[in-house]
C-alpha positions in Angstrom: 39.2 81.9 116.7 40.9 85.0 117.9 44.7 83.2 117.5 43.2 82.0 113.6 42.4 85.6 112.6 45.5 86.9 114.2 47.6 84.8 111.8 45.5 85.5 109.0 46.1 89.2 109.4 49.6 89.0 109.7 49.7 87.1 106.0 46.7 89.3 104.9 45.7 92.9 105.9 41.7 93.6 105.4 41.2 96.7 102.8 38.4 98.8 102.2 36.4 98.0 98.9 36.0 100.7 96.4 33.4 103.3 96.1 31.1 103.3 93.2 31.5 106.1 90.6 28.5 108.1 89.8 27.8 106.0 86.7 28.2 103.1 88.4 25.5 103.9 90.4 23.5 105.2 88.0 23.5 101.9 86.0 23.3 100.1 89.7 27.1 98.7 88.8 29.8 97.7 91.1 33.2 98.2 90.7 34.8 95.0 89.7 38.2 95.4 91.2 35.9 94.8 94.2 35.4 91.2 93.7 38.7 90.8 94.4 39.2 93.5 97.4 36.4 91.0 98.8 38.2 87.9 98.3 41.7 89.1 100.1 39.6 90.4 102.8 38.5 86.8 103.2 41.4 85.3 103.1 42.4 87.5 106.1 39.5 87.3 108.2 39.2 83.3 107.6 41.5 80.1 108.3 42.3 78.9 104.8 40.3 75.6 105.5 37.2 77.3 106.3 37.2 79.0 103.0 34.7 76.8 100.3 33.9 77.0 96.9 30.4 78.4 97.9 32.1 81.4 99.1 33.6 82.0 96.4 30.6 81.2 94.0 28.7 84.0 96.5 31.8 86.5 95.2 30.9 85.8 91.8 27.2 85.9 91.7 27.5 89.4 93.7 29.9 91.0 90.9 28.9 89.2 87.9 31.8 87.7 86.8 34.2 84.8 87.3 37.6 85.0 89.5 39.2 83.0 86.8 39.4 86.2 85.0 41.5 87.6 87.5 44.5 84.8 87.4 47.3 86.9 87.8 45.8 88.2 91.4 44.8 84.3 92.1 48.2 83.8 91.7 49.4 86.5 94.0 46.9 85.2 97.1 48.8 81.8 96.6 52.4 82.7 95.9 51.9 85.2 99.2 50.4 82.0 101.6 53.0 80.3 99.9 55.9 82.5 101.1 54.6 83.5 104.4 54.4 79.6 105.2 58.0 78.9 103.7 59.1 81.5 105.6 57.8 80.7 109.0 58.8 77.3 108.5 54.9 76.2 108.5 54.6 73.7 106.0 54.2 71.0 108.5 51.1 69.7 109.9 48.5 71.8 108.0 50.9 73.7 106.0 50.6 72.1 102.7 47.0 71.1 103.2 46.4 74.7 103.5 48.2 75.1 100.0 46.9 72.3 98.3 43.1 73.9 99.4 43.7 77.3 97.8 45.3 75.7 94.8 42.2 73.6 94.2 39.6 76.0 95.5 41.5 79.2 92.8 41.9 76.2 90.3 45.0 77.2 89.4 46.9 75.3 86.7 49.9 73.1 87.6 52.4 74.9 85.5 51.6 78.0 87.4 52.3 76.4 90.9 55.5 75.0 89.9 56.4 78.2 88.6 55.6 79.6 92.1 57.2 77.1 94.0 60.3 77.2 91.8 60.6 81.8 91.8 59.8 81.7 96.1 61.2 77.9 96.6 64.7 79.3 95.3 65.2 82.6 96.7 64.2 80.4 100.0 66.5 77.7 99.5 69.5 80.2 99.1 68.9 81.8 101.8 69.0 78.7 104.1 72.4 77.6 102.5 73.7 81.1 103.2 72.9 80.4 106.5 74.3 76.9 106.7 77.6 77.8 105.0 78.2 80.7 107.3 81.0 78.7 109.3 82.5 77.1 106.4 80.8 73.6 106.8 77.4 72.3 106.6 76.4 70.0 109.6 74.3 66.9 109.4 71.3 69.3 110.3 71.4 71.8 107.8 71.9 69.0 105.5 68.5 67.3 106.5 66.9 71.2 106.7 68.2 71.6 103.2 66.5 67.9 102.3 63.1 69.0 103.7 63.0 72.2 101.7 63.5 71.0 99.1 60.6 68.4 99.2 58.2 71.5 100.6 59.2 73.6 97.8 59.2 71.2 94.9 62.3 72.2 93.4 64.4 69.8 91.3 67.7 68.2 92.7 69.9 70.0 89.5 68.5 73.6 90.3 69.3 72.9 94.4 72.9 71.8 93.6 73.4 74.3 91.4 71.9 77.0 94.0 74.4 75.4 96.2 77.7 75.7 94.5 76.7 79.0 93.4 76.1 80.2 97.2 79.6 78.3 98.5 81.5 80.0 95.5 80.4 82.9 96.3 81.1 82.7 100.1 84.9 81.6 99.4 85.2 84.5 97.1 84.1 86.6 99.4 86.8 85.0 101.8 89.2 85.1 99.6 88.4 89.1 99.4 88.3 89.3 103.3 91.6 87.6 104.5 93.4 89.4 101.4 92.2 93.2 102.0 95.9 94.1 102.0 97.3 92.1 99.3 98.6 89.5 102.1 97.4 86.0 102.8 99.3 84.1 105.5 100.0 80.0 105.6 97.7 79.8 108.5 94.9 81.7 105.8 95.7 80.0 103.2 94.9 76.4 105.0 91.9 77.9 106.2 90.8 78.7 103.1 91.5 74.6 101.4 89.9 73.5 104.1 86.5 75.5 103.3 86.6 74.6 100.4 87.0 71.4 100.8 84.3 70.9 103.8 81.9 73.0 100.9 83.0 70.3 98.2 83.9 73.2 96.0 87.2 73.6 94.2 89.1 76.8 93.9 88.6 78.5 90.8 91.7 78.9 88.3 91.9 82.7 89.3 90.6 82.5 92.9 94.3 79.8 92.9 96.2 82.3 91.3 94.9 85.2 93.3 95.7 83.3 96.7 99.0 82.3 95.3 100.2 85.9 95.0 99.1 87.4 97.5 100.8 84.4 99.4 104.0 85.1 97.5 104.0 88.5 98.6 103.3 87.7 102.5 106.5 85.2 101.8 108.7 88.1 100.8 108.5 90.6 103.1 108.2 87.9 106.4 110.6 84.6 105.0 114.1 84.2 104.6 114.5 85.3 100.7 115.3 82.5 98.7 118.3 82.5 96.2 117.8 80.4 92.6 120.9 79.7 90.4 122.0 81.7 87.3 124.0 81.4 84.8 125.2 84.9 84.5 128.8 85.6 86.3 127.9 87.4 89.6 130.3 89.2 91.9 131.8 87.9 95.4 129.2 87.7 97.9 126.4 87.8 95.2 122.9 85.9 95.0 120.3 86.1 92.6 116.6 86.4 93.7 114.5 86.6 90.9 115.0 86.2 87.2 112.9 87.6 84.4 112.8 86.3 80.8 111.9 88.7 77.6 112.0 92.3 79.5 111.7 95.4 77.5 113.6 98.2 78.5 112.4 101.5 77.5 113.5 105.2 78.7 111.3 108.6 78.1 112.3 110.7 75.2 111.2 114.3 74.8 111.0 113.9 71.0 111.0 111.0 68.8 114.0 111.6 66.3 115.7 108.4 64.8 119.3 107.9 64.8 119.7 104.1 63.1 117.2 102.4 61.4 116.7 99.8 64.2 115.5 102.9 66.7 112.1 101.9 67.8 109.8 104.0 69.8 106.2 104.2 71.1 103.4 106.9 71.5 101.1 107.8 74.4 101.4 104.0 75.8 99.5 103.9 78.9 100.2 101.3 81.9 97.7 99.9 84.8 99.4 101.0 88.2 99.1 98.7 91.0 98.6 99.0 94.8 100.6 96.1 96.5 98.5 97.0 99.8 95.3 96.4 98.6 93.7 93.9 96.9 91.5 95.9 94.7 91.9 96.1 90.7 93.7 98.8 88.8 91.8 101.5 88.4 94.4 104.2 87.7 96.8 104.4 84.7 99.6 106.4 83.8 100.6 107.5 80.0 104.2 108.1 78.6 103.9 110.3 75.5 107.1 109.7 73.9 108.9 105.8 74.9 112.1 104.6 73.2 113.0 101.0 73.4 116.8 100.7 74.3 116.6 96.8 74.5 115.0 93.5 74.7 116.7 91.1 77.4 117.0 89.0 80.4 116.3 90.9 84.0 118.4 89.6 87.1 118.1 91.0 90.4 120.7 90.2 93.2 121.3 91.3 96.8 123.3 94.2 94.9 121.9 95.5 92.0 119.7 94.9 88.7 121.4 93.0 85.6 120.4 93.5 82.5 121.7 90.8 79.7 120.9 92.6 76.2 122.0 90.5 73.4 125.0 92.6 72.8 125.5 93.8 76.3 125.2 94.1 79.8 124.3 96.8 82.1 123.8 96.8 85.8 122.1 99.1 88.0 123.0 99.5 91.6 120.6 99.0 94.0 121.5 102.0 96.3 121.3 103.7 93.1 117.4 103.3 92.9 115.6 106.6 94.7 112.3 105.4 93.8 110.0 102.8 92.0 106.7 102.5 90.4 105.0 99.2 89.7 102.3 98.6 86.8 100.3 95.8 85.9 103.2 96.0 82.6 105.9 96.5 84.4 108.4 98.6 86.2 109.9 101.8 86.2 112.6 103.0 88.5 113.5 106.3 89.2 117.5 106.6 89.7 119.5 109.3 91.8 121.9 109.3 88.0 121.0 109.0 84.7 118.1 108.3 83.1 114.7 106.5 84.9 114.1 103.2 83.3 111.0 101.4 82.2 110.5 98.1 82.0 107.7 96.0 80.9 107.7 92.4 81.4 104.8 89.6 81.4 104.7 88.7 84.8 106.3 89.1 88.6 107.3 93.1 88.1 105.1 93.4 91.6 107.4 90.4 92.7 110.4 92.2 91.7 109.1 95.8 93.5 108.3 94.0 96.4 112.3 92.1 96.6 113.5 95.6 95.9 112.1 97.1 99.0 113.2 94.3 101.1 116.8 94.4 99.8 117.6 98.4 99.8 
C-alpha cells in the first residue's frame, strides 16, 4: 500500500481544502472550489482502480453539486495521469486500464480525450524521435518504440509522419548549421551529411543544397588545385582564366552628381548587404554609397594576373598586385586600388567566389 501511495504522490500532491469565509459559515456553506481540492487529494492518496463512482457521488452529495460542472479540472486530473504515464513509459500492464477507469469514472466525452491524447501524445512522440534521430539513423528499435507510441497515444499515422519529417528536417538543418560555422564544408561533411539524409528518408531542401554547395565551393578554393575554364577573350602568355562573370555593373563613388552626356547614369544612397566569408551567419550589416556613377555594363574575367573588364566599347584590366584591398557584399564587389579610383561592382551571383580566388591568387 505504502509503494501505491508513493506513486500516487509523485503524480498528485495532497492540498489543504479551503477555509470557509465568515458568510459561508454563517449560511452553514462550503466553499465549492473544495469539491474539487477533495477529489485531487483522492486521486493522490488512492490507486486509480480503487477509486468508484460512490466516491465520487459522496463528493457530490457533501458539496451540493455535480463534478460535471467542473470539466475543464476533470480534464486536467486526466490529461496529468495521462502524461505522467506516457512519460514513465507506464502504459503497459495497468497503464491504460488505469486511463480508461478515470475516463469512464469523470465521464469525459470522447472528443475531449482525443484531444488530450493528440496535445500530450505529440509533444511525446517528438520527443522520442529527437531521441532516435540523434545519430543520424533510426534503428529497428526506435522504429518499433515509435510503433507502440503511437498506438498508446492514439495519434493518427499522417500527424506522426509529419511530426517526423518535421523533427529530421530540423536535425539536418541544424547539421547543416554545425559543420558550416565557418562558411566551410569539407567532402568528407558533405557525404556525411547525404548519408543522413538519406538513412532519415528526408531530401535536402532547395536552399539547405545550395547552402552546402557554397560553402563546399569555398572549402574547394582555398584547399584544391584552382581550376582554369576557357574564354574567349585574348589573354596574355602564361594566362588562365578562373572565373567568369556575365552582366556586371561597374560603378565608382562620385562626390557630386553632375552630368556630362546624356547617357551619365548615377545612383543615390544605394545600400549593399556585407558578407562574412568566415561565418555562416546572414547579413546583418550594410554599407551605403551616397553618390554611385555607373561607368559600364560588361563581362568580368579574372585570371592568374589581373581583372578584365569587356565593356561594349572597351576593355580595361586591373592588375592584381594592384588591388590593396577588397570588400564583398551580398551585390557585389568593391576593390580598393593602390592607383586610381576604387571600383564597385555589382553582379548576380559568385562576387564571394570571386573575393575568395582573389585572396588565393595575390
Amino acid at each position: 500500500m505504502k509503494l501505491i501511495e508513493n506513486m500516487m504522490s509523485a503524480v498528485f500532491e495532497i492540498r489543504p481544502l479551503i477555509t470557509q469565509s465568515f458568510m459561508q459559515r454563517l449560511l452553514r456553506q462550503q466553499p465549492v472550489e473544495n469539491a474539487v481540492i477533495e477529489l485531487n487529494n483522492l486521486l493522490a492518496t488512492q490507486s486509480i482502480l480503487t477509486i468508484n463512482s460512490t466516491d465520487l457521488a459522496a463528493i457530490e452529495q457533501r458539496y451540493g453539486l455535480s463534478l460535471s460542472q467542473f470539466m475543464l479540472n476533470l480534464e486536467e486530473f486526466y490529461a496529468v495521469y495521462f502524461n505522467y504515464q506516457l512519460t514513465n513509459q507506464l502504459l503497459g500492464g495497468n497503464g491504460l486500464a488505469e486511463l480508461n477507469h478515470l475516463r469512464t469514472l469523470f465521464q469525459l466525452p470522447s472528443q475531449s480525450v482525443e484531444m488530450i491524447h493528440n496535445r500530450i501524445g505529440e509533444v511525446a512522440y517528438r520527443q522520442r524521435v529527437e531521441k532516435a534521430i540523434v545519430y543520424g539513423q533510426v534503428t529497428a528499435e526506435d522504429k518499433a518504440a515509435l510503433l507502440e507510441l503511437q498506438t498508446v497515444t492514439s495519434i493518427s499515422s499522417e500527424l506522426a509522419g509529419a511530426i517526423f519529417e518535421k523533427v529530421c528536417r530540423a536535425h539536418l538543418n541544424q547539421l547543416v548549421k554545425q559543420l558550416s560555422i565557418n562558411a566551410r564544408i569539407t567532402p568528407d561533411e558533405e557525404q556525411q551529411l547525404q548519408r543522413i539524409a538519406e538513412n532519415l528518408g528526408i531530401h535536402l531542401s532547395a536552399e539547405e543544397e545550395q547552402e552546402i554547395e557554397r560553402f563546399r565551393r569555398y572549402w574547394a578554393v582555398e584547399n584544391k588545385p584552382l581550376e582554369s575554364i576557357e574564354v574567349a577573350i585574348a589573354l596574355q602568355k602564361s594566362e588562365v582564366c578562373y572565373l567568369h562573370v556575365g552582366s556586371v555593373q561597374w560603378y565608382e563613388e562620385r562626390a557630386t552628381s553632375r552630368r556630362n552626356n546624356y547617357y551619365d547614369h548615377y545612383e543615390f544612397n544605394r545600400s549593399f548587404d556585407l558578407l562574412d566569408l568566415q561565418s555562416n551567419s546572414l547579413p546583418t550589416q550594410k554599407e551605403t554609397f551616397p553618390i554611385l556613377k555607373r561607368i559600364n555594363i560588361g563581362e568580368l574575367y579574372l585570371t592568374n594576373k589581373r581583372l578584365i573588364f569587356e565593356g561594349p566599347e572597351k576593355v580595361t584590366s586591373v592588375k592584381l598586385s594592384t588591388v590593396n584591398t577588397t570588400k564583398v557584399y551580398k551585390q557585389g564587389i568593391s576593390l580598393n586600388k593602390l592607383t586610381g579610383k576604387d571600383m564597385l561592382l555589382l553582379m548576380s551571383h559568385d562576387a564571394d567566389i570571386l573575393t575568395l580566388l582573389m585572396q588565393q591568387l595575390q
